[in-house]
ZATIMAR-307151 format. One record per residue: x, y, z of N, C-alpha, C, O in turn. Coordinates in steps of 0.001 Angstrom, whole numbers, plus 500000, padded with zeros to 6 digits. Layout:
REM residues N
XYZXYZXYZXYZ ...
REM end
This chain:
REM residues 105
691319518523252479691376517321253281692773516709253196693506516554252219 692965516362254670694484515552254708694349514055254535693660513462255364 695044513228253350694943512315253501695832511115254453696938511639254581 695847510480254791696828509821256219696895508045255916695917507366256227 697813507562255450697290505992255926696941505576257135697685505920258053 695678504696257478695699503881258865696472502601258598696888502198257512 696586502039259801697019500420259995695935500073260124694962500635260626 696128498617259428695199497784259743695236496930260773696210496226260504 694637496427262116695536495251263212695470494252262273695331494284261051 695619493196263210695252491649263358694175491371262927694017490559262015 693037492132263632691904491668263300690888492468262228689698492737262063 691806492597261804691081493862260296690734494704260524690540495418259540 690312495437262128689552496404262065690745497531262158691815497520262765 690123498507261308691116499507260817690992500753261785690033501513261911 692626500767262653693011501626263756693199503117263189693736503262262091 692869503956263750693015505196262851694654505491263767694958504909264808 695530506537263043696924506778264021696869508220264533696004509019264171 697593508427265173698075509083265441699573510145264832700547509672264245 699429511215265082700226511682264038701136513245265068700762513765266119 702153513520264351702413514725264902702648515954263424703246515948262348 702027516621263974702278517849262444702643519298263203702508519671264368 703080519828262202703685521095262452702949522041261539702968521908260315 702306522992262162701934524351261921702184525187261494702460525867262482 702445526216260090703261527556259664701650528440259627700589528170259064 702143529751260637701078530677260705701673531392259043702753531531258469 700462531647258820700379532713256935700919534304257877701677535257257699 699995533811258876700189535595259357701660536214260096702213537297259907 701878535564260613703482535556261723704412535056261111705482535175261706 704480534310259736705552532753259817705793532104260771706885531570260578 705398531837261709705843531140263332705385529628262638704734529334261635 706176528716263865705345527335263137704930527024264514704954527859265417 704496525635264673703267525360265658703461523727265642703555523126264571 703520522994267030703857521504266800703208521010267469703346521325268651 702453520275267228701506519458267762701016517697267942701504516992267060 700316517110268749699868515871267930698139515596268410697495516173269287 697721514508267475696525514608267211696048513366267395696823512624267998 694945512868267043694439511690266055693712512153264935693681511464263915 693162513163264996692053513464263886692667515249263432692211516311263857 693735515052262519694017516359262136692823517302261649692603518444262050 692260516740260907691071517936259774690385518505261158689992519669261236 690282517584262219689502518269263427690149519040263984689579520039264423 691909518841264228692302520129265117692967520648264060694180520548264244 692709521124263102693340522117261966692345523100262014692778524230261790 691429523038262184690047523358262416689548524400263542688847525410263477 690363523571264866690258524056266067691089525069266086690542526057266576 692598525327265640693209525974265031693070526960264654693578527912265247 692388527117263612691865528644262084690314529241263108689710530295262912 690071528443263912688965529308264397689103529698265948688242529719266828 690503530005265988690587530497267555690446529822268681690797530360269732 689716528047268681689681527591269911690682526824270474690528526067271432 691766527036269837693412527383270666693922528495270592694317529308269755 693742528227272603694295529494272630695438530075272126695497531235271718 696805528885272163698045529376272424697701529835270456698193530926270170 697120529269269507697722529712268046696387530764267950696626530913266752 695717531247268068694991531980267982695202533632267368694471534339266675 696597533861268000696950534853267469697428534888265802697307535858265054 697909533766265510698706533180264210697134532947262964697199532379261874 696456533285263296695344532512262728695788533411261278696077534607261310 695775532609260083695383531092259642696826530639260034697930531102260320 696016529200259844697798528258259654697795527642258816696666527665258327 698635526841258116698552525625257502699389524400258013700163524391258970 699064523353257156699956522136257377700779522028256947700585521657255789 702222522179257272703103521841256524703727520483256540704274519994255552 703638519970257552704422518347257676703267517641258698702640518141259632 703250516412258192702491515121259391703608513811259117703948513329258037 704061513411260584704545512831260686703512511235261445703485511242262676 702903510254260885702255509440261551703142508564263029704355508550263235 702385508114263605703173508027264861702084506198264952700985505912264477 703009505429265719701822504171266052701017504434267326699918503928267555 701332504838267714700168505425269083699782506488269792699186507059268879 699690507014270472699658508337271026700344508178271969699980509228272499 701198507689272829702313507454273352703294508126272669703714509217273057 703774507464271493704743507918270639704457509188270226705185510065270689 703330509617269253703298510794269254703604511799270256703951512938269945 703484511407271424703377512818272672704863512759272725705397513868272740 705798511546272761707346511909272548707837512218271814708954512675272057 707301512184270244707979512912269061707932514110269075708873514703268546 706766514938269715706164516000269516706977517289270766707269518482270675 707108516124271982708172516637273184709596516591272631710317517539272944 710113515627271850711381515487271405711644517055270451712499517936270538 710540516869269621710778518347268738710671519718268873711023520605268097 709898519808270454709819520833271039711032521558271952711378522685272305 711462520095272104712718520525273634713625520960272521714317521614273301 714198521153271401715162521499270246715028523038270311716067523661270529 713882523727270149713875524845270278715025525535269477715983526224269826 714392524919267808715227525430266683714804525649265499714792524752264657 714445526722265283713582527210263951714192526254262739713614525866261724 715405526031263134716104525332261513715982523846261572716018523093260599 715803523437263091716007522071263143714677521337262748714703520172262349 712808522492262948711795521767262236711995522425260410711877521836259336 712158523114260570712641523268258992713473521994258456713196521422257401 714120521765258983715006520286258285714097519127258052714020518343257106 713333519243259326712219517897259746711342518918258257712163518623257389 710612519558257736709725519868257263710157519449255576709303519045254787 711200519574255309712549519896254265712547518576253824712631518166252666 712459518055254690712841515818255076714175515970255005714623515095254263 715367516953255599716186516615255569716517515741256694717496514995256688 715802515831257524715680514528258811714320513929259212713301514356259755 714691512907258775713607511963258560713578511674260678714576511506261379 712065511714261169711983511740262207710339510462261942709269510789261429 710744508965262540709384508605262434709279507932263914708376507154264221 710310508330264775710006508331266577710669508976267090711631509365266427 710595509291268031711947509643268845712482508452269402712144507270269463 713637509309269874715021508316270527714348508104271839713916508937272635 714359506461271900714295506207273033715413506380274424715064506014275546 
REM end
């Protein structure tokens, strides 16, 4: 189990977040970038083939979650880290040699 802080709002009731994590297949080394709200659910979806695109990679693990405040943000962190299209540049993000907690607006 992944543990994650939520926020709490205003009104106490506790928002679950949103997050972006990155994927290392055991089988390929390939990694895999994604975002979510409920990781343990698509880590899940993941290791049992009902994605398509990682399906071939099966197993994966987690290597990095980056929490995001909304799913807005997440879908641009996750586009920001994709358009890089640099094996070394999520390695750095994975490494924390670059701390990534939005993208550039």
């Amino acid at each position: 189990m992944v543990e994650r802080p939520e926020a709490s709002g205003a009104s106490g009731i506790i928002k679950i977040m949103y997050c972006v994590y990155i994927l290392n297949s055991i089988k390929t080394n390939k990694y895999y970038i994604g975002s979510c709200k409920n990781i343990e659910k698509r880590i899940k979806q993941h290791n049992t083939g009902k994605s398509l695109y990682t399906k071939s990679g099966i197993p994966w693990k987690i290597v990095k979650i980056i929490n995001c405040q909304n799913k807005t943000e997440a879908l641009k962190l996750e586009r920001f880290i994709k358009k890089q299209k640099s094996r070394v540049f999520v390695e750095k993000i994975i490494n924390n040699e670059i701390i990534l907690n939005y993208p550039p607006r």
